[in-house]
C-alpha positions in Angstrom: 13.9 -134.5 -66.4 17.4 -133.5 -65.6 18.7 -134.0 -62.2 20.9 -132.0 -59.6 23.1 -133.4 -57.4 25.1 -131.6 -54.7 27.3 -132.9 -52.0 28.9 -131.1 -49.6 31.8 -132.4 -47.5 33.3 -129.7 -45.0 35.3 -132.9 -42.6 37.0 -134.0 -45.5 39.4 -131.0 -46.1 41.7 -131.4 -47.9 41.9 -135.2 -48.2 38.6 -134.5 -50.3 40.2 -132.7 -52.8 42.4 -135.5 -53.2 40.0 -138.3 -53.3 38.0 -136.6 -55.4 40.1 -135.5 -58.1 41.6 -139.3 -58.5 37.8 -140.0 -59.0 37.2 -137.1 -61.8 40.3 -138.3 -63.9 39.6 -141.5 -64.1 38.9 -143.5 -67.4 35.4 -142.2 -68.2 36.5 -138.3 -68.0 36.1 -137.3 -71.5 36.0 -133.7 -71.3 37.1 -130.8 -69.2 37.0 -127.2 -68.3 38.9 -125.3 -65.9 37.8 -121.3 -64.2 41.1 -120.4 -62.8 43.1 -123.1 -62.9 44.4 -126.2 -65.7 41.4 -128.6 -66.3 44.0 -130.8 -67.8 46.2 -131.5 -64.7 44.7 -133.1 -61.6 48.0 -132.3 -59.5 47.8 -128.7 -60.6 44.0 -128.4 -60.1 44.2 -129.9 -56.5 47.1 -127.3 -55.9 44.9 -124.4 -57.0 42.0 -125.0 -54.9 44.4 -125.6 -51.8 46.6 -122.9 -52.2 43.4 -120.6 -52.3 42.1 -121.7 -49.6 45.4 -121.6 -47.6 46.1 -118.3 -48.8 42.3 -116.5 -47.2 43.2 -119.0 -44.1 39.9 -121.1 -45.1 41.7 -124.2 -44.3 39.4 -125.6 -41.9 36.2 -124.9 -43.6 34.5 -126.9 -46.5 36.6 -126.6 -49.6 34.6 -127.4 -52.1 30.8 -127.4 -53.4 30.7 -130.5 -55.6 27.8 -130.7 -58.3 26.3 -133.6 -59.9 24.3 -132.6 -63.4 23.1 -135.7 -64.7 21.4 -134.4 -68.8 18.9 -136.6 -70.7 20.4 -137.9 -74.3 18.0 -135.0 -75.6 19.6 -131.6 -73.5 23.2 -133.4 -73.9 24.1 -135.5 -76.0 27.9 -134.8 -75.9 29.9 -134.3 -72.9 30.8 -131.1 -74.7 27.2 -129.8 -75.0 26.8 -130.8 -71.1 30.0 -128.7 -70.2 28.7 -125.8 -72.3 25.2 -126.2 -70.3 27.5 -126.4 -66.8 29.4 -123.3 -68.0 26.5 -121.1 -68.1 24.6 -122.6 -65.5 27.2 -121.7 -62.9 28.4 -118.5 -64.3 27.7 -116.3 -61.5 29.5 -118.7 -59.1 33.2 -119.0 -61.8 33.6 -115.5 -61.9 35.4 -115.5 -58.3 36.0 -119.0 -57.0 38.0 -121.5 -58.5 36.1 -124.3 -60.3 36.7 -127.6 -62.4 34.1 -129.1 -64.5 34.2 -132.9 -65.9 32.5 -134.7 -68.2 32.2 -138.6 -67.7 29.9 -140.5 -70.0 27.9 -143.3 -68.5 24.7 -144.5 -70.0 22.2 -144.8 -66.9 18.2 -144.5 -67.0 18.1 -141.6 -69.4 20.9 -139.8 -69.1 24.0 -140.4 -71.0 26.5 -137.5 -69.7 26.5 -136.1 -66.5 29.2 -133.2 -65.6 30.9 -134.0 -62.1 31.7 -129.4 -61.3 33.9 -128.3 -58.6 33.4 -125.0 -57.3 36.0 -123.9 -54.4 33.8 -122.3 -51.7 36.8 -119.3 -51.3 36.1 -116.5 -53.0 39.5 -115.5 -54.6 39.4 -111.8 -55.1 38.3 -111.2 -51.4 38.7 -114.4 -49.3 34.7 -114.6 -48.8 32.6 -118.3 -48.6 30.3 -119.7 -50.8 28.2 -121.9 -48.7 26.1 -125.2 -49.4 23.1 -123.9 -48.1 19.4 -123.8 -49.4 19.8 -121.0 -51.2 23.3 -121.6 -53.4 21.3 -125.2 -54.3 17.8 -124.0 -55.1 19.7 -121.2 -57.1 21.5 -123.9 -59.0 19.0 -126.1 -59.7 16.5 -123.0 -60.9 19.2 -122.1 -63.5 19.9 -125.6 -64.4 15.9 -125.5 -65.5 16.2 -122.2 -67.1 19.5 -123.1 -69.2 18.2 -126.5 -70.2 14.4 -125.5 -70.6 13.4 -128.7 -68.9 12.0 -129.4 -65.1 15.0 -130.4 -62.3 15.2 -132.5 -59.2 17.2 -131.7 -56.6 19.1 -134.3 -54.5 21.9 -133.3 -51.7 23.7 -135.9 -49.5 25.4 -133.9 -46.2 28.5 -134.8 -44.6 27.2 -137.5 -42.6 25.9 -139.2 -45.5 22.3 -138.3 -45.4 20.7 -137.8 -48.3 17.8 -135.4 -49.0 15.2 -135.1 -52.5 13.9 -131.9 -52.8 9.7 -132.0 -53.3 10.0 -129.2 -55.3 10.3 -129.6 -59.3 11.9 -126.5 -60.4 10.7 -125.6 -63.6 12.2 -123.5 -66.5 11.1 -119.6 -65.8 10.8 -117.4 -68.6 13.0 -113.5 -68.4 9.4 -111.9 -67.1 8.8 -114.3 -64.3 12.4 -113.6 -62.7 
């Protein structure tokens, strides 16, 4: 079973941009991928996502949605083949917000890769938010199913730390059953 993971944390600002990008380039990061901005440069990536945000005003409001997709050794079994899984899970959400997806590998339970993706809640083309609500995570986690062809759990963990597991096993849908 693959798992999703989202955190969302709208008090950190910006500090969480820069917190989390020391923790994305760290020594397991072993691949990368960039929508909008240099997946090779944390200093340029964290300048992106601010400067987008600063330039709709969005400032003040959550910055980021950050995404947790832990694979089995089976869906994944290169950070490479997880990224390419990330990359089509979350198209509809790269084609107008900023985003940064990172491969780390770390052999835990029965995963082996996981893909750490930042998606910048500004919409870049007209200043809209993305928010992380129900809807963007159950979205998520029913393409994460579909791409990969195997069931999903859903985990989120708020600002205040709590975190939440989703009863629901979302299951791979076929085109008909959309």
């Amino acid at each position: 079973m693959e798992v999703l993971k989202i955190s969302t944390r709208s008090r950190g600002g910006f500090n969480y941009i820069n917190n989390v990008m020391k923790y994305l380039f760290d020594e397991r990061c072993n691949a990368s991928k960039g929508y909008g901005l240099d997946s090779r440069n944390a200093s340029s990536a964290k300048a992106a996502f601010k400067g987008n945000s600063s330039f709709w005003r969005n400032e003040d409001k959550n910055p980021l949605l950050h995404n947790v997709y832990s694979f089995t050794k089976e869906t994944a079994p290169t950070p490479e083949d997880a990224i390419r899984l990330v990359d089509e899970i979350s198209k509809p959400y790269t084609d107008d917000h900023l985003a940064l997806s990172v491969a780390h590998e770390a052999d835990r339970d029965c995963a082996l890769n996981h893909v750490h993706q930042l998606i910048g809640t500004t919409n870049y083309v007209d200043g809209s938010m993305l928010y992380a609500d129900d809807s963007t995570a159950f979205d998520l986690a029913q393409r994460t199913a579909n791409a990969t062809g195997q069931p999903v759990e859903l985990e989120t963990e708020s600002n205040d730390g709590k975190k939440w597991k989703c009863p629901r096993i979302f299951v791979p849908k076929k085109d008909d059953e959309e």
